[in-house]
C-alpha positions in Angstrom: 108.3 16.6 64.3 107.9 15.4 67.7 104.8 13.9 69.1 104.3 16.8 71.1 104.1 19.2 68.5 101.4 17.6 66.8 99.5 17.5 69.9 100.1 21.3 70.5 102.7 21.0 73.3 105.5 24.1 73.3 108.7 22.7 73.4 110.7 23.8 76.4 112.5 26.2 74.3 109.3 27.8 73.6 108.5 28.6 76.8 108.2 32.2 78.5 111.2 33.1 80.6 110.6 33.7 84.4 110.9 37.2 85.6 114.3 38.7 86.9 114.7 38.7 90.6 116.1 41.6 92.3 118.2 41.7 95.6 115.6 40.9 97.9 113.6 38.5 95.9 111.2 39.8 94.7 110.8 39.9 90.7 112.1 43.0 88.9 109.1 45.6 87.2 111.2 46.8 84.1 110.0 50.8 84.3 109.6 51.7 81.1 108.7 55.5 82.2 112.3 58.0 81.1 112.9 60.3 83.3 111.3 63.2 85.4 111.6 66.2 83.0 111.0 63.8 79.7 108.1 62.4 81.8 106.7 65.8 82.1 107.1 66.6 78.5 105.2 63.6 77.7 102.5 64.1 79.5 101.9 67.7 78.2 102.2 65.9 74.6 99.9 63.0 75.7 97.3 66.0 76.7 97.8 67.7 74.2 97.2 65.1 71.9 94.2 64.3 73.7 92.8 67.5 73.6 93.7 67.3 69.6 91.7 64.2 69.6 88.8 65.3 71.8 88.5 68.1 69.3 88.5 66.1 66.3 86.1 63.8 67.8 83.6 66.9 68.4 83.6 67.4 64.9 83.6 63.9 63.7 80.6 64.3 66.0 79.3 67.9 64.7 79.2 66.6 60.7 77.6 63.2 61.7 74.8 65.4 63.6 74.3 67.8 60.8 73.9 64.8 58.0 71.3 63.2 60.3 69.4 66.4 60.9 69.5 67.4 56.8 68.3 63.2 56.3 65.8 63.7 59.0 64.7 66.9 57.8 64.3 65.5 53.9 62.2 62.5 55.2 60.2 65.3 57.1 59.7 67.1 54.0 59.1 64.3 51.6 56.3 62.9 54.0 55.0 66.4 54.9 54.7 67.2 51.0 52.5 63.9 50.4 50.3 64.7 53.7 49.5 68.1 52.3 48.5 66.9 48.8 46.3 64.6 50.4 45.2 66.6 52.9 44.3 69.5 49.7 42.5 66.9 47.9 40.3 65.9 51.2 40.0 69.5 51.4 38.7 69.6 48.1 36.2 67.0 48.0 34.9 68.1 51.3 34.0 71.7 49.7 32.5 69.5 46.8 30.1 67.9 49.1 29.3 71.6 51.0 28.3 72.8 47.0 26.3 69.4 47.0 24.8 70.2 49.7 23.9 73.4 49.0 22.6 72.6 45.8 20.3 70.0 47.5 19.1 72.0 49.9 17.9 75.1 47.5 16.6 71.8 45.4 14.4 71.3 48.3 13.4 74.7 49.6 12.1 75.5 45.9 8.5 74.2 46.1 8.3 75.6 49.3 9.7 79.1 48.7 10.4 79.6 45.1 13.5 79.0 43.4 14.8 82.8 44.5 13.4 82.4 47.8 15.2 79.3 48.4 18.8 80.9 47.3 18.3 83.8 49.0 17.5 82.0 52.2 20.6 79.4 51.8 22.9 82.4 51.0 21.8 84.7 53.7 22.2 81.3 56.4 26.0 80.7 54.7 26.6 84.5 54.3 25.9 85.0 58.3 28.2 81.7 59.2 30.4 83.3 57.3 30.2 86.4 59.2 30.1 84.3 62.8 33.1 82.3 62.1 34.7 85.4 61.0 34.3 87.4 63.9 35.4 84.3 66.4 38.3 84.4 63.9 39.2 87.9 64.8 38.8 87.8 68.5 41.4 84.8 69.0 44.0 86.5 66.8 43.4 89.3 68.9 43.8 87.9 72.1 46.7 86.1 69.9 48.6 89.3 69.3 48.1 90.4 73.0 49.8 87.4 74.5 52.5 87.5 72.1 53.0 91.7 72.4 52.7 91.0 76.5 49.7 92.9 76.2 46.8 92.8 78.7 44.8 89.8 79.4 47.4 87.6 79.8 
């Protein structure tokens, strides 16, 4: 081993060869490219291959797409089904508290009106909210159904 090629150094036989010179001096391009007709044919293969790949590339694309959306969706799901049950059990305890309430408030009204007069008067005050929110209820799907039938009042 020479000291060169411990250091790194190509040996001259190593080395790249210069490019061919033509007839006028300058250096030779080797053209790879056969000839006019094969050139056409190639071309039309080289599209069509791309077109192959562009294609398979759109469904690569497609089933990558569809396995986020079904992931996505499941995470949707999974979190939606938790938010409901706690949103049932808020719902729950809230109606708790109304009966609480309720309770209290015929608790209080009974030296005042009589137990019976008490219940009827917190019944009648629930029984017309009832009827209020009802109503209001039935107005805005009304108006609902109109704008989705094109009706009037839009």
């Amino acid at each position: 081993m020479t000291r060169g090629e411990e250091w790194g150094v190509p040996r001259a036989t190593d080395r790249i060869a210069p490019p061919g010179r033509g007839d006028d001096g300058v250096p030779a391009i080797e053209d790879d490219k056969p000839p006019a007709e094969a050139g056409a044919e190639q071309d039309l293969r080289s599209l069509r291959e791309d077109v192959e790949a562009l294609i398979e590339d759109g469904r690569t694309y497609l089933e990558t797409e569809l396995v986020y959306q079904k992931t996505r969706a499941a995470f949707v799901a999974d979190r939606a089904k938790g938010t409901l049950m706690f949103g049932a059990v808020a719902i729950l305890l809230a109606l708790l508290a109304l009966i609480g309430l309720i309770l209290g408030l015929i608790l209080a009204l009974t030296p005042l009106l009589t137990a019976w007069g008490a219940s009827a008067l917190v019944v009648g005050l629930l029984v017309i909210a009832a009827l209020i929110a009802g109503r209001t209820a039935a107005r805005r799907w009304s108006r609902l159904m109109q704008a989705i039938e094109g009706g009037p009042g839009k």
